[in-house]
Phi, psi and omega in degrees: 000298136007282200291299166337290204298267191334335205276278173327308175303300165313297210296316161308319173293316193284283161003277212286001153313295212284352171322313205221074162290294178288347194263318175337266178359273169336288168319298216256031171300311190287338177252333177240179175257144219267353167286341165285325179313308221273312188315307179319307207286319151291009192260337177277354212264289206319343170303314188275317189279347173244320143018277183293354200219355192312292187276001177300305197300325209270316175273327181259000185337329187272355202248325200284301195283002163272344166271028165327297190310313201286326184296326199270001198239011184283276183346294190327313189274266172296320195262330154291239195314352163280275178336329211263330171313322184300332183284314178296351204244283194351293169350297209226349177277141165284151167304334184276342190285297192298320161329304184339271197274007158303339191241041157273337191293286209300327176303330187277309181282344162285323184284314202277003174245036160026060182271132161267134172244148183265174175303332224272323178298321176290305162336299198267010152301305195287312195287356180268338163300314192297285213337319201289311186300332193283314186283296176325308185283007197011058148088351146278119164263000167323303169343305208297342195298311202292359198292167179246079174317124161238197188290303153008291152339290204280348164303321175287315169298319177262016116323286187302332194289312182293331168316307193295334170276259194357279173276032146256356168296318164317352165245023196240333186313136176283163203285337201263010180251119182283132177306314151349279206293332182282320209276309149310331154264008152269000180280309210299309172304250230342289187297338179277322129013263156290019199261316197275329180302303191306321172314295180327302198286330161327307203286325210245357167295132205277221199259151232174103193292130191239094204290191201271308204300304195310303154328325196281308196282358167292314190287280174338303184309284172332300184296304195268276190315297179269306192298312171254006189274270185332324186295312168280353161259343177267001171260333178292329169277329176315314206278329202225001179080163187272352167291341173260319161331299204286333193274344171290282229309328188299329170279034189282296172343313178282312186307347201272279187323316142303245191349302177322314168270039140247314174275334243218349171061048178261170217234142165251115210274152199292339209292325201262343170268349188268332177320291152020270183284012185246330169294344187258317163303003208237321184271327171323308185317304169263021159285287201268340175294142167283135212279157146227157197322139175246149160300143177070006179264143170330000000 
């Protein structure tokens, strides 16, 4: 019960870093080019991540490299082309857009980890979508007709699509490997990765004044979002699995909002509180109905 409770908690902590992923994005869309984005952001996460994982990486380093495939497709996934799509969507997606289809990952990740779910689960899937919508649409859903596809959207779809392979790889991490030490050495690709794109866009970029918040917001993204935020989710699925992980990603929308109002002084809508409450019942719903066994489970 302990672990479950610990589980939960992580998996809740790691959401609100990432609530504000997309307000990142969105900023620094304008400043940095987004394979830079992506190197800087592993490359400040490594500060931290190999510290903490040195000596795992080093005694188990012959065992890390025999799951070679599961490290490059970590990288691939969750810790590269996903982030570097969001980055690439930033240009040209509204912040509301990208919400949107941001909260398809957990829905992605229930079809490819062939999770069975009961009605009761299923419900609180739908009540946790409508709420995003309810919030995103602030209570017209008339809106949605106007949305405008751009290139973005689909930068976003496969974004999300990619969230959802990542942590179904997460039930797959071998049992004789510290997670610490897998999860650095899919940081370690990643930035190795992205490093000849990032030369490029550097090299042909002209010169360019870069304020200090944008450093900052790098250095966070590195330190907080990826190094101990991916460090909590991937230890929060070990504990509670990825169907109850992935059904938490649905309040990242109340962490969006809350923050909005307290630093950013935004007005809260009646639309965003019911939104709310329908996203915290919909995930009780799919917490607590009772599971049944999935393929591939612990």
């Amino acid at each position: 019960m302990k672990h479950n409770a610990l589980g939960y908690m992580m998996a809740l902590l790691t959401i609100m870093l990432w609530s504000m992923n997309i307000i990142y994005a969105k900023y620094l869309a304008g400043i940095f080019y987004p394979a830079e984005i992506s190197f800087y952001r592993w490359f400040f996460a490594l500060f931290i991540m190999i510290p903490l994982s040195w000596k795992a990486l080093h005694r188990q380093r012959k065992r890390i490299f025999k799951h070679w495939k599961l490290v490059l497709l970590m990288a691939l996934t969750g810790l590269g082309l996903q982030n570097w799509f969001i980055y690439k969507a930033g240009y040209t997606a509204s912040a509301t857009n990208m919400s949107l289809i941001s909260i398809l990952g957990p829905i992605f990740l229930i079809i490819i980890s062939r999770q069975k779910v009961n009605f009761g689960q299923i419900v609180g899937i739908a009540a946790s979508i409508f709420g995003v919508l309810m919030i995103i649409l602030h209570g017209h859903f008339s809106n949605i007709k106007d949305f405008q596809i751009v290139p973005g959207d689909f930068y976003m779809l496969a974004s999300a699509f990619l969230f959802s392979v990542y942590s179904a790889l997460q039930r797959h991490t071998p049992q004789d490997v510290s997670p610490t030490a897998l999860l650095t050495a899919g940081i370690i690709v990643s930035s190795l990765l992205f490093l000849p794109p990032a030369v490029v866009e550097i090299w042909h970029a002209p010169l360019r004044h870069i304020p200090w918040l944008a450093w900052a917001i790098l250095i966070i993204l590195g330190v907080v979002n990826s190094a101990l935020g991916y460090l909590s989710w991937d230890l929060a699925i070990q504990k509670i699995g990825t169907l109850n992980a992935g059904s938490l990603y649905y309040v990242m929308p109340v962490f969006s909002i809350t923050a909005a109002y307290f630093l950013l002084h935004e007005k809260i809508y009646e639309s965003e509180l019911w939104g709310a409450l329908l996203i915290v019942i919909g995930v009780l719903l799919v917490i607590f109905s009772p599971k049944f066994k999935t393929r591939n489970s612990r």
